[in-house]
KOLDREN-293523 format. One record per residue (C-alpha): chain; y, z, x; residue in three letters. Coordinates in Angstrom, 3 decimals. Layout:
{r 'A', {Y, Z, X}, 'Ala'}
...
END
This chain:
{r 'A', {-66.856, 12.396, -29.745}, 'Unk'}
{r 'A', {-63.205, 13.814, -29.144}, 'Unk'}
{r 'A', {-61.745, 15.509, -26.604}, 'Unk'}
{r 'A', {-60.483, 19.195, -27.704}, 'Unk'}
{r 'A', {-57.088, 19.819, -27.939}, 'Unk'}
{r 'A', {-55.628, 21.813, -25.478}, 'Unk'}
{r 'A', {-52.808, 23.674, -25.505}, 'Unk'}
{r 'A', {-51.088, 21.551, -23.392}, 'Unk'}
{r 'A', {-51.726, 18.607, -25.238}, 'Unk'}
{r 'A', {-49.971, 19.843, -28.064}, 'Unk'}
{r 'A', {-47.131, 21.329, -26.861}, 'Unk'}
{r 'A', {-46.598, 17.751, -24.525}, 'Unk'}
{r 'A', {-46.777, 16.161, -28.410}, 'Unk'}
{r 'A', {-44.478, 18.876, -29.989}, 'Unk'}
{r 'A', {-40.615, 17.084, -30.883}, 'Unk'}
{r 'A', {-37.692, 18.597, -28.413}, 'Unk'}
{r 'A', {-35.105, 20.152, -31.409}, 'Unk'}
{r 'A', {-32.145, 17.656, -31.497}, 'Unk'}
{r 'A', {-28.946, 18.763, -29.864}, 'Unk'}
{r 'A', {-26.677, 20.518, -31.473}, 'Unk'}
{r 'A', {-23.313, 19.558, -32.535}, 'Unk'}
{r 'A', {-21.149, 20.394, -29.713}, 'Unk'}
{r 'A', {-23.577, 18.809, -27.423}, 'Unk'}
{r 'A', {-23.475, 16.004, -29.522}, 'Unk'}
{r 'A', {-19.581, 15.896, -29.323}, 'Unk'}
{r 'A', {-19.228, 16.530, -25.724}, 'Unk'}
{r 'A', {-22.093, 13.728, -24.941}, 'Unk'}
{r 'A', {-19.847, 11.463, -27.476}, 'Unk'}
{r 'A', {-16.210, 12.381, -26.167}, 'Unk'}
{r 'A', {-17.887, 12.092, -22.333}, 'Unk'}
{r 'A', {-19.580, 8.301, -22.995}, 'Unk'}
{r 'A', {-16.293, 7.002, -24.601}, 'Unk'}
{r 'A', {-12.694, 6.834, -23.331}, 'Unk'}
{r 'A', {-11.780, 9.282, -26.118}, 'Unk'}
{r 'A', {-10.931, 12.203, -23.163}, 'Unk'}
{r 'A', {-8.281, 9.735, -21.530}, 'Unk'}
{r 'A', {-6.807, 8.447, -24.995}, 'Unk'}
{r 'A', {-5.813, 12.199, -25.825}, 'Unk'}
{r 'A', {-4.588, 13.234, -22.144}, 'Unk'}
{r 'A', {-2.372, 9.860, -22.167}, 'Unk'}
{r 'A', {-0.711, 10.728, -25.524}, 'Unk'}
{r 'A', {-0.596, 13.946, -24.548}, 'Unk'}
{r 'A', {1.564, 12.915, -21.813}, 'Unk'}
{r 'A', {3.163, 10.201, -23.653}, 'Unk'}
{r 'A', {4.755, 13.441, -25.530}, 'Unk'}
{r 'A', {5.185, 15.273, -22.474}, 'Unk'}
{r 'A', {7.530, 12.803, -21.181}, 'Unk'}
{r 'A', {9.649, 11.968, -24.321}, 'Unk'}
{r 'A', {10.539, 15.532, -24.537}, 'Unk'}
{r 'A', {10.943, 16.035, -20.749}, 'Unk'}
{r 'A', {13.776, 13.079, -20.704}, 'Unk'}
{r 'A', {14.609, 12.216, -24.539}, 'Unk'}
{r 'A', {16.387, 9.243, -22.870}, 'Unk'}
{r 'A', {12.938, 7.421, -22.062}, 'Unk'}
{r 'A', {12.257, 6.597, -25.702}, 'Unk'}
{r 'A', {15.418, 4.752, -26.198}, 'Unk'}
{r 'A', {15.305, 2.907, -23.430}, 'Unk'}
{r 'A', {12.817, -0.037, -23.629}, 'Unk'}
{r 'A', {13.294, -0.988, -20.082}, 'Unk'}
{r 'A', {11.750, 2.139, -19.166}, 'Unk'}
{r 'A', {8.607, 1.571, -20.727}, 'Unk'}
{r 'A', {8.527, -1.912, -18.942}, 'Unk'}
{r 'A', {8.949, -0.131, -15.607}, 'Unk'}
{r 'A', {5.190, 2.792, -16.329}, 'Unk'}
{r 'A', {3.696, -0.404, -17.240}, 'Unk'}
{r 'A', {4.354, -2.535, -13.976}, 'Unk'}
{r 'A', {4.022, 0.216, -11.906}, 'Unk'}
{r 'A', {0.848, 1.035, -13.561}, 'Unk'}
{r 'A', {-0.222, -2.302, -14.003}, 'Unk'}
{r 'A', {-0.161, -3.130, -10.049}, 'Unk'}
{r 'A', {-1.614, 0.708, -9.158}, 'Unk'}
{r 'A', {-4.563, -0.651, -11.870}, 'Unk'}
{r 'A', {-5.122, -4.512, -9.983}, 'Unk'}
{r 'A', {-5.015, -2.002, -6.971}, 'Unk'}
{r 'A', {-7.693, -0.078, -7.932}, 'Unk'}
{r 'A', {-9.613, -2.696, -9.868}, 'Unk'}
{r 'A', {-12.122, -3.714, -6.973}, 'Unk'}
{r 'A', {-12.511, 0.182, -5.914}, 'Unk'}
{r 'A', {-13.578, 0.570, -9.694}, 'Unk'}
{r 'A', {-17.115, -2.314, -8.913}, 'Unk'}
{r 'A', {-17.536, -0.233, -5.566}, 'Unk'}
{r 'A', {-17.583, 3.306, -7.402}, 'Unk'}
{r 'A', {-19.977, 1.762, -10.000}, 'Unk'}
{r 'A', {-22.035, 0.637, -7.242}, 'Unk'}
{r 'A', {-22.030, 4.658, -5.906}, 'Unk'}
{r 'A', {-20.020, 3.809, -2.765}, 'Unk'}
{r 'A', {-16.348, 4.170, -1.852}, 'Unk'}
{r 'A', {-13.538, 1.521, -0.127}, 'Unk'}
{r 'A', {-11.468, 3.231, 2.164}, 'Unk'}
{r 'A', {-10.213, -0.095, 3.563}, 'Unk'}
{r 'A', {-8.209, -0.523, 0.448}, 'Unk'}
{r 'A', {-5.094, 0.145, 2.206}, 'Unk'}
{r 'A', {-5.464, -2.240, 5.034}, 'Unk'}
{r 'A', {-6.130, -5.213, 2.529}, 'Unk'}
{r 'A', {-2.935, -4.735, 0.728}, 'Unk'}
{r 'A', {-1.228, -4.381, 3.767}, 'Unk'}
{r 'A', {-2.470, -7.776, 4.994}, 'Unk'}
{r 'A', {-1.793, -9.456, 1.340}, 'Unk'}
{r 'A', {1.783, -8.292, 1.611}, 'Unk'}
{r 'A', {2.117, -9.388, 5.120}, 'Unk'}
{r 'A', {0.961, -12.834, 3.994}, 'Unk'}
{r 'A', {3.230, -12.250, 1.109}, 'Unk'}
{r 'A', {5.949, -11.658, 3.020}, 'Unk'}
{r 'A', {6.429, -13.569, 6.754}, 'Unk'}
{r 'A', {3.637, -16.144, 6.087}, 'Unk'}
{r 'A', {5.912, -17.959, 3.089}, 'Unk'}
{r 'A', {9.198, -17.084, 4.577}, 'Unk'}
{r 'A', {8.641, -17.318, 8.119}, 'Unk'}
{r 'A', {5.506, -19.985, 8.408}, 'Unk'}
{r 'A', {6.799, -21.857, 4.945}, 'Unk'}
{r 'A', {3.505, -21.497, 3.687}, 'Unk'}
{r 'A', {3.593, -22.250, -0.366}, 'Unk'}
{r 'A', {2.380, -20.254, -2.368}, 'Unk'}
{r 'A', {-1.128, -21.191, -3.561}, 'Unk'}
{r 'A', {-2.362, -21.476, 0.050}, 'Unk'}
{r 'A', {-0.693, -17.889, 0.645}, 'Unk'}
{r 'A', {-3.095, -16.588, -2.340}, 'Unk'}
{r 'A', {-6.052, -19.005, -1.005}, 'Unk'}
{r 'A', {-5.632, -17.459, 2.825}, 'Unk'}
{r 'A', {-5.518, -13.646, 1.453}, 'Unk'}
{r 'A', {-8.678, -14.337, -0.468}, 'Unk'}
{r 'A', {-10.824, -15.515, 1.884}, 'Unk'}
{r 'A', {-9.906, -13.576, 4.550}, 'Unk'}
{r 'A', {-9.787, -10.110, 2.354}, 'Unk'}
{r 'A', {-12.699, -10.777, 0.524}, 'Unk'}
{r 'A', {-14.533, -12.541, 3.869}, 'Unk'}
{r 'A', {-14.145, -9.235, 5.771}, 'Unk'}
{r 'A', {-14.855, -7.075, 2.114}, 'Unk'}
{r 'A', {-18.433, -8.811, 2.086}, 'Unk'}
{r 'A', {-19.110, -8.670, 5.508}, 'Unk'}
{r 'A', {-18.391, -4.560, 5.448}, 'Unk'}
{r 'A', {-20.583, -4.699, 2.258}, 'Unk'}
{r 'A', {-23.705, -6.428, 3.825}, 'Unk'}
{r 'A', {-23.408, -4.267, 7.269}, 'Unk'}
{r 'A', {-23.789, -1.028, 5.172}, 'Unk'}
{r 'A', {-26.390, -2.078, 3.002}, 'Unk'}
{r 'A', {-28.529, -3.648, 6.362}, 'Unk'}
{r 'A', {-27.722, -1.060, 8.783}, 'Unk'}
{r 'A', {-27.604, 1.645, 5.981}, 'Unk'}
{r 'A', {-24.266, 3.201, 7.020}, 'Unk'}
{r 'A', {-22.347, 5.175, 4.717}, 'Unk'}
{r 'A', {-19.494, 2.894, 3.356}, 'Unk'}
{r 'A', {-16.542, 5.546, 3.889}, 'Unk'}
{r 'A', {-16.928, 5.343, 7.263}, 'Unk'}
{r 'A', {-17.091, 2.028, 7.829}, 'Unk'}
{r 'A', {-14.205, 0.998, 5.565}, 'Unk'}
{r 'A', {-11.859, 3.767, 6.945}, 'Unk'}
{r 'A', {-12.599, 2.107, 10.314}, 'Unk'}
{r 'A', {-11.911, -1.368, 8.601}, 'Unk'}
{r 'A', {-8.742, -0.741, 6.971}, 'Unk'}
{r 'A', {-7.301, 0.905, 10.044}, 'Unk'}
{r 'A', {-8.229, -2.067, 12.023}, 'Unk'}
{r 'A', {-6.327, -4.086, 9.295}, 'Unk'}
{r 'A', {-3.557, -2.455, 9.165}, 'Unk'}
{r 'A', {-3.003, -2.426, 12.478}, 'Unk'}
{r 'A', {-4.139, -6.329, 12.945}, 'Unk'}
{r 'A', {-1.216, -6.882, 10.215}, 'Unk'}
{r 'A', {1.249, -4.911, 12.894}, 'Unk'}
{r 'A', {0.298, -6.800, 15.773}, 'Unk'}
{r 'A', {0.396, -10.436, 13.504}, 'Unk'}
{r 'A', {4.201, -9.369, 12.200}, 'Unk'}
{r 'A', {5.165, -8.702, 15.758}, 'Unk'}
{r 'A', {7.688, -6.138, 14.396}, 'Unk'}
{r 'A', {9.305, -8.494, 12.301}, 'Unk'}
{r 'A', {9.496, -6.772, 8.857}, 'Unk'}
{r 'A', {12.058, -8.594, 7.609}, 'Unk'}
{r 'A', {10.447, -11.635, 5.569}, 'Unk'}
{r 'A', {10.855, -11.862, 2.002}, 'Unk'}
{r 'A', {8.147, -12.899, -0.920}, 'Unk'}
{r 'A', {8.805, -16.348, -2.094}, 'Unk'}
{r 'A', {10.988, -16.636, -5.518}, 'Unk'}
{r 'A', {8.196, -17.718, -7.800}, 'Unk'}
{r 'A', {5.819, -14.748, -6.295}, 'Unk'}
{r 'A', {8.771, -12.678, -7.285}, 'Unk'}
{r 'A', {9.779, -13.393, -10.687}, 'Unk'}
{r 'A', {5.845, -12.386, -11.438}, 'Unk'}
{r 'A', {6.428, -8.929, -10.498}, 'Unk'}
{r 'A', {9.883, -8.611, -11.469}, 'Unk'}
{r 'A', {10.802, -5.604, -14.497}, 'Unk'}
{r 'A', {13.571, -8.317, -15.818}, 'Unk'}
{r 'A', {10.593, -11.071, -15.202}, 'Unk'}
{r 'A', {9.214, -13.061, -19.262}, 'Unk'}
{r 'A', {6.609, -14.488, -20.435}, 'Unk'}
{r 'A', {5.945, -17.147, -22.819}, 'Unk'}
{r 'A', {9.675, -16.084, -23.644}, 'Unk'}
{r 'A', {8.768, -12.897, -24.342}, 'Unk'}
{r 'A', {10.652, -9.682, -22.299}, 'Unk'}
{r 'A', {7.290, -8.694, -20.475}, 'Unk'}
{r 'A', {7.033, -9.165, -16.971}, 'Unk'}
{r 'A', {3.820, -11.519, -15.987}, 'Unk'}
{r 'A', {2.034, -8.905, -13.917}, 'Unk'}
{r 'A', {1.414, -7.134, -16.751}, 'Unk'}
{r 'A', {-0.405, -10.388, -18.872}, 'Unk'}
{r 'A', {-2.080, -11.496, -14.620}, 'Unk'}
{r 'A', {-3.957, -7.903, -14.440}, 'Unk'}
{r 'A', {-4.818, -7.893, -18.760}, 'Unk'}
{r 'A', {-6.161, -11.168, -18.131}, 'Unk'}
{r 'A', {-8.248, -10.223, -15.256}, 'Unk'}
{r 'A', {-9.192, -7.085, -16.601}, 'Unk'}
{r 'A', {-10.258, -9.038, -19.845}, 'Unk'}
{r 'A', {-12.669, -11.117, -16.939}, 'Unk'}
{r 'A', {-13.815, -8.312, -15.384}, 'Unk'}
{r 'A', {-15.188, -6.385, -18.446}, 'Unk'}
{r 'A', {-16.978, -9.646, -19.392}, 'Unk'}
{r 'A', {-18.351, -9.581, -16.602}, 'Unk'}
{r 'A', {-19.838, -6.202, -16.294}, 'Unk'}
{r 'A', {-21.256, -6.381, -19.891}, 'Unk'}
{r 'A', {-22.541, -10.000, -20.716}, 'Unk'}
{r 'A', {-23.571, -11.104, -17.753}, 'Unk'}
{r 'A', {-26.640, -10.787, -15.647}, 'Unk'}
{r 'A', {-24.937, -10.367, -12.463}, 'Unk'}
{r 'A', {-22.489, -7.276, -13.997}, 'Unk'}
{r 'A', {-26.248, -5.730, -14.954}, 'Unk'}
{r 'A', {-27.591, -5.844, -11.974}, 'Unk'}
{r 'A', {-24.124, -4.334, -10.370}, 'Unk'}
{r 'A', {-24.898, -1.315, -12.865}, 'Unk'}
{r 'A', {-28.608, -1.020, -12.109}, 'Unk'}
{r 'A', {-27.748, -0.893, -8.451}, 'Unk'}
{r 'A', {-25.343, 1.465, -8.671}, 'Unk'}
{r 'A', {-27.387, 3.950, -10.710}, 'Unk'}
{r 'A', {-31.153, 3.586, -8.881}, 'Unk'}
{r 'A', {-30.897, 1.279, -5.855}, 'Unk'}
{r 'A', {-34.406, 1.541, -5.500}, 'Unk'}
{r 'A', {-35.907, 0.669, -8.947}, 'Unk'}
{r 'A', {-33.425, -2.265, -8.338}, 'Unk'}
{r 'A', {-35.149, -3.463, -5.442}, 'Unk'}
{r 'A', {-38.955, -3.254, -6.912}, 'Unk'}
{r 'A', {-37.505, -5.073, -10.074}, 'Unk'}
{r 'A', {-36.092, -7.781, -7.379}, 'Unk'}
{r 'A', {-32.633, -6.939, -7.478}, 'Unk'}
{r 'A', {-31.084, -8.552, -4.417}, 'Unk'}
{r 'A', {-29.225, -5.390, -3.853}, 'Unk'}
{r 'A', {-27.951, -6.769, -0.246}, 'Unk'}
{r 'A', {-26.289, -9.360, -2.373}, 'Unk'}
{r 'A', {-24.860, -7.337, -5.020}, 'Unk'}
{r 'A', {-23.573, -4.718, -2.166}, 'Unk'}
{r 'A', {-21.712, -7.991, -0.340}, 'Unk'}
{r 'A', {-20.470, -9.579, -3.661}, 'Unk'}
{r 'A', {-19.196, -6.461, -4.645}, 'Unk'}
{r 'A', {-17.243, -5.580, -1.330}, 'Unk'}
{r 'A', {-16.253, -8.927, -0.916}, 'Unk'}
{r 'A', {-14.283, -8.343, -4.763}, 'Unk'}
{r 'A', {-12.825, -5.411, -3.802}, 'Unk'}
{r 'A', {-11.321, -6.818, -0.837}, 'Unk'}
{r 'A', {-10.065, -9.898, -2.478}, 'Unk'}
{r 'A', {-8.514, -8.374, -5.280}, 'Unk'}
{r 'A', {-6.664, -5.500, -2.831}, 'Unk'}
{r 'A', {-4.866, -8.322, -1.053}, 'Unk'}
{r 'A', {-3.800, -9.713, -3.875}, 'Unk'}
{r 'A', {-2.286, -6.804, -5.041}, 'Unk'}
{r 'A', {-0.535, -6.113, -2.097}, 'Unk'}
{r 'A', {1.084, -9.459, -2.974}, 'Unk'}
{r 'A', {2.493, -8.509, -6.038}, 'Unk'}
{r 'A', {3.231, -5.722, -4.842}, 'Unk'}
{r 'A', {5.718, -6.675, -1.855}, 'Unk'}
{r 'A', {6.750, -9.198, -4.054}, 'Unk'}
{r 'A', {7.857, -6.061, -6.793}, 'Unk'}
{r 'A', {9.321, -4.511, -3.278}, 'Unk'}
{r 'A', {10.609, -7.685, -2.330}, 'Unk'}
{r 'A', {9.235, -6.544, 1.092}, 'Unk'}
{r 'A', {6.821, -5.244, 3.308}, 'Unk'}
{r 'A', {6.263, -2.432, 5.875}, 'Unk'}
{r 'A', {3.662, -0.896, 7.942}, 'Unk'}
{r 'A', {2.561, 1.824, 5.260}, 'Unk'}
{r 'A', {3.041, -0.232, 2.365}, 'Unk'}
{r 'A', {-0.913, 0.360, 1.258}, 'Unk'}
{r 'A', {-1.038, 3.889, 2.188}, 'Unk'}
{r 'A', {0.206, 5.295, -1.816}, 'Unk'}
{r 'A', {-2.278, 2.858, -3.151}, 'Unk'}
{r 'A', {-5.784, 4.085, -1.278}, 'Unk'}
{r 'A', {-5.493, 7.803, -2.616}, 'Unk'}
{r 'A', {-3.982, 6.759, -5.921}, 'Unk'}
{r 'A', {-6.224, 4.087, -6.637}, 'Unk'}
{r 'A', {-9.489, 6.138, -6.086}, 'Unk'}
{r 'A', {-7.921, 8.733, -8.217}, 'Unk'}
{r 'A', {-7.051, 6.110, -10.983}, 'Unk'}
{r 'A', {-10.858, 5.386, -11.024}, 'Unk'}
{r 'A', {-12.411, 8.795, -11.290}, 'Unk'}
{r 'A', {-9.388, 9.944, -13.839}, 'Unk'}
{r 'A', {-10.749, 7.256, -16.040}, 'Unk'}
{r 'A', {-14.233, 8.678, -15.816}, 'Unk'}
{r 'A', {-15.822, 5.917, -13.603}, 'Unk'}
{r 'A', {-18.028, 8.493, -11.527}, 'Unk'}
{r 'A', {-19.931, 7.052, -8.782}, 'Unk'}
{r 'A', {-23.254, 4.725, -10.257}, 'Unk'}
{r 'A', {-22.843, 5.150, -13.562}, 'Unk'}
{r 'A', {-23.508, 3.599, -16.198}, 'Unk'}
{r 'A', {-20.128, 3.997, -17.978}, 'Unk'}
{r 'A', {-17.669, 2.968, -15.521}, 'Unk'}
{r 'A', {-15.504, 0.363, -16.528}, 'Unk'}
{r 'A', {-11.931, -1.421, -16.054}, 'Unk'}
{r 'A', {-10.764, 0.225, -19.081}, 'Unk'}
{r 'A', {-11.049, 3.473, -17.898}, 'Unk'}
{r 'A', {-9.668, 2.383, -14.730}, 'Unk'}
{r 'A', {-6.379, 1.006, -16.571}, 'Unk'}
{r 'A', {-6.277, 4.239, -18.528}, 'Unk'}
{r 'A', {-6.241, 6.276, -15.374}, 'Unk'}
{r 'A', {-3.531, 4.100, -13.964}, 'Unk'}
{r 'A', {-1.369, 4.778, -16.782}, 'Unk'}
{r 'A', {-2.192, 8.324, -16.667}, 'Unk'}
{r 'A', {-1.338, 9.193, -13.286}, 'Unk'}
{r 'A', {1.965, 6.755, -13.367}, 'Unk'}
{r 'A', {3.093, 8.870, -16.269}, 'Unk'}
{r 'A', {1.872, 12.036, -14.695}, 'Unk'}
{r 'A', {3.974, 10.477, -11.721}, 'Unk'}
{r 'A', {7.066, 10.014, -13.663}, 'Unk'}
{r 'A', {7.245, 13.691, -14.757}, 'Unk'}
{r 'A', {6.625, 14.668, -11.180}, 'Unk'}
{r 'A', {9.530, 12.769, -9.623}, 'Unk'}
{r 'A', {11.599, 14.043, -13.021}, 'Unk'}
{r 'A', {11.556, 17.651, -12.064}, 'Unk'}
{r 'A', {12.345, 16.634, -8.347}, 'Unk'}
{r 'A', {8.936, 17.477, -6.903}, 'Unk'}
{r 'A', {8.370, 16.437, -3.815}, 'Unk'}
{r 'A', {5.561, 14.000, -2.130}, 'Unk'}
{r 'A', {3.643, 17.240, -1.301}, 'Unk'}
{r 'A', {3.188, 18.582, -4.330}, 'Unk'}
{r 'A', {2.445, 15.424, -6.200}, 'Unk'}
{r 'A', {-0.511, 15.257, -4.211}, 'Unk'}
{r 'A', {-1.762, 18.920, -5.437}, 'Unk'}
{r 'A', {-1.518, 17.842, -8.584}, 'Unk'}
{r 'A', {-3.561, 14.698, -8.048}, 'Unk'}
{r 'A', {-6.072, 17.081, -6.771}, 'Unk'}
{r 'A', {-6.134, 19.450, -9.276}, 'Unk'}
{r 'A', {-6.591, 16.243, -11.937}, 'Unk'}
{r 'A', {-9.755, 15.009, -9.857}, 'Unk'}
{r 'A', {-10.933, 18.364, -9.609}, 'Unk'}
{r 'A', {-10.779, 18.654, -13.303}, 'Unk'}
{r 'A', {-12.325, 15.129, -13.683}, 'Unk'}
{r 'A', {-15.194, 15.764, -11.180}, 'Unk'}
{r 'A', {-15.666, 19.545, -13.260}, 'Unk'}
{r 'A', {-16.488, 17.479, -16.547}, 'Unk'}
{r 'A', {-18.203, 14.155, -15.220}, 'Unk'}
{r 'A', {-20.252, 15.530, -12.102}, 'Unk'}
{r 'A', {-22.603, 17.638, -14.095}, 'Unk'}
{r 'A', {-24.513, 14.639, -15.434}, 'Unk'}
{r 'A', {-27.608, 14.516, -13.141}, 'Unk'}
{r 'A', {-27.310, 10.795, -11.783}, 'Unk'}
{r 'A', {-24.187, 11.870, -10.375}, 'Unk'}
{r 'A', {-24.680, 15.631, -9.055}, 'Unk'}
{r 'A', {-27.622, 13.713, -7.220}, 'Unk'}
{r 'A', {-24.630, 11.647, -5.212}, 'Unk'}
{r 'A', {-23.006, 14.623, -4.144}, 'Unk'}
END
C-alpha cells in the first residue's frame, strides 16, 4: 500500500523554472574573467587617447608590464590566502626583508646570489607558516596577527640595516628586473617570463592537483574539510608559508628594479596587492579565485595608475580611487552567499 501524496510532497518534486537570461549572463560574465577583459581594454583605450604618445612608444608598454608584473608576484601569495578566506597583512614586512637581503646582504656581506634567494625563502616562508599554523590552532583572526607580523618585520629589517640604506642589488639580480633587460634575445625584460612562468605553476597547481583542491575546499567550508579529513592545519601553514616566500622574493626584484632599498619600500605593495586580488574577482573562499584574475587586476590597477599620475593626481586621491574600484568589486562579487557569509 502507498503512502498519499501530500501536498508537500509534490510541490518538494515540482522542477524550479530555469533562470532567465540575464541571470544566466550575469552568473556567466561573474564565473569567468570576461568583467576584467572588458574593464582592461576599456582602459587600454582610455590611456591611448589620454597620451597618444603611449602607443608609439614600445618602451612604454614594457614599463605597465614590469610594473605590473612585480605588483602581480607581489600579490601572488595574498591571492592562495584570499582563496583560503583569510587575509596577509604581513605582506609588506616580507618584501621589506627580501629587499634588505637584496640589497646589503650581497653588497655588504658578499653573499651570491642563490643563497640570497635560498635565505629569503626560508626565513619568509618559515615565519609565513608559522603565522599560518598559530591562527588556525589558536583560532585567531589572521589580520591581526599578520599586521603584528609585518610590523615586527619591518622593523627587524631596520634594526638588521643599522641605518645603512645604501647597498645595491647585485648586477645579475638587476638585469632581471631591468625595462632595457632581454630574454632569449628577445626585448622583454625577464621578470616578466619569472612571474608567467610561476603563474603558469601556480594555476597547475590549484586545478590538477590534489593539494590545490583541498586549498579550495578549505577556503570555501573549513568544516566539511575537516570531516572529509582535510588537514586544514596543514593547508592553513602551507598556504601562509607561500605567501610569505613569494613576498620576499618580490621585494627582491623589486629593489633590484629600484636598484635600492628603504624603510617603506613594501608599504605601496600591501594595499595594492590586496586590491589587485579582489579587482580580479578572487573574493575570499571561493571557488573561482585564481592567478589569472590576480594578473588581470595587476594590470588593471597599473594602467588605472598610469592615468592617475598622467593628470597629476596626487598619492591621496589615487587611493580614493582604489577604493571606489574595490567598492565596486565587492558590490558585484559579495552578493554570492559563500561570501556575504565572510563578511
Amino acid at each position: 500500500m502507498t503512502e498519499p501524496t501530500t501536498g508537500v510532497t509534490r510541490s518538494l518534486t515540482v522542477p524550479q523554472p530555469p533562470p532567465s537570461g540575464w541571470a544566466r549572463v550575469r552568473r556567466w560574465a561573474v564565473e569567468t574573467p570576461f568583467i576584467q577583459f572588458v574593464v582592461l581594454i576599456a582602459l587600454i583605450v582610455a590611456l591611448v587617447a589620454a597620451i597618444p604618445a603611449f602607443a608609439a612608444r614600445p618602451q612604454a608598454s614594457v614599463a605597465i608590464l614590469v610594473l605590473a608584473s612585480m605588483l602581480a608576484l607581489a600579490a601572488m601569495g595574498q591571492t592562495l590566502v584570499v582563496i583560503l578566506g583569510g587575509i596577509d597583512l604581513a605582506v609588506a614586512g616580507y618584501i621589506t626583508f627580501g629587499a634588505l637581503i637584496a640589497s646589503n646582504a650581497t653588497s655588504r656581506l658578499g653573499w651570491p646570489l642563490p643563497l640570497a634567494f635560498l635565505v629569503t625563502i626560508v626565513v619568509c616562508g618559515g615565519i609565513g607558516g608559522l603565522v599560518g599554523l598559530l591562527c588556525h590552532w589558536l583560532r585567531i583572526q589572521p589580520l591581526v596577527l599578520t599586521l603584528g607580523v609585518g610590523a615586527v618585520l619591518t622593523g627587524g629589517s631596520m634594526v638588521i640595516a643599522n641605518g645603512d640604506y645604501n647597498g645595491q642589488p647585485p648586477a645579475e639580480l638587476r638585469s632581471l628586473a631591468q625595462l632595457t633587460g632581454t630574454t632569449f634575445g628577445l626585448p622583454v625584460p625577464p621578470i616578466i617570463f619569472v612571474v608567467a612562468i610561476l603563474g603558469v605553476l601556480l594555476g597547475l597547481f590549484l586545478a590538477k592537483t590534489p593539494s590545490g583542491r583541498k586549498l579550495y575546499a578549505t577556503g570555501v567550508n573549513p568544516r566539511a574539510a575537516d570531516l572529509t579529513r582535510v588537514k586544514t592545519w596543514l593547508v592553513w601553514t602551507s598556504v601562509f608559508a607561500l605567501s610569505g616566500a613569494l613576498a620576499g622574493v618580490a621585494g627582491m626584484f623589486i629593489a633590484a628594479f629600484g636598484s635600492g632599498w628603504a624603510q617603506t619600500i613594501g608599504d605601496p605593495y600591501l594595499f595594492s596587492g590586496l586590491a589587485a586580488v579582489l579587482v580580479g574577482g578572487t573574493t575570499f573562499g571561493s571557488v573561482r579565485g585564481s592567478f589569472t584574475r590576480t594578473a588581470l587586476g595587476a594590470l588593471i590597477l597599473t594602467i588605472v595608475s598610469t592615468l592617475i599620475i598622467s593628470r597629476g593626481l596626487a598619492e591621496a586621491q589615487s587611493r580614493i580611487v582604489y577604493g571606489i574600484i574595490i567598492l565596486a568589486v565587492v558590490a558585484l562579487y559579495g552578493r554570492e552567499r559563500h561570501v556575504r557569509d565572510r563578511f
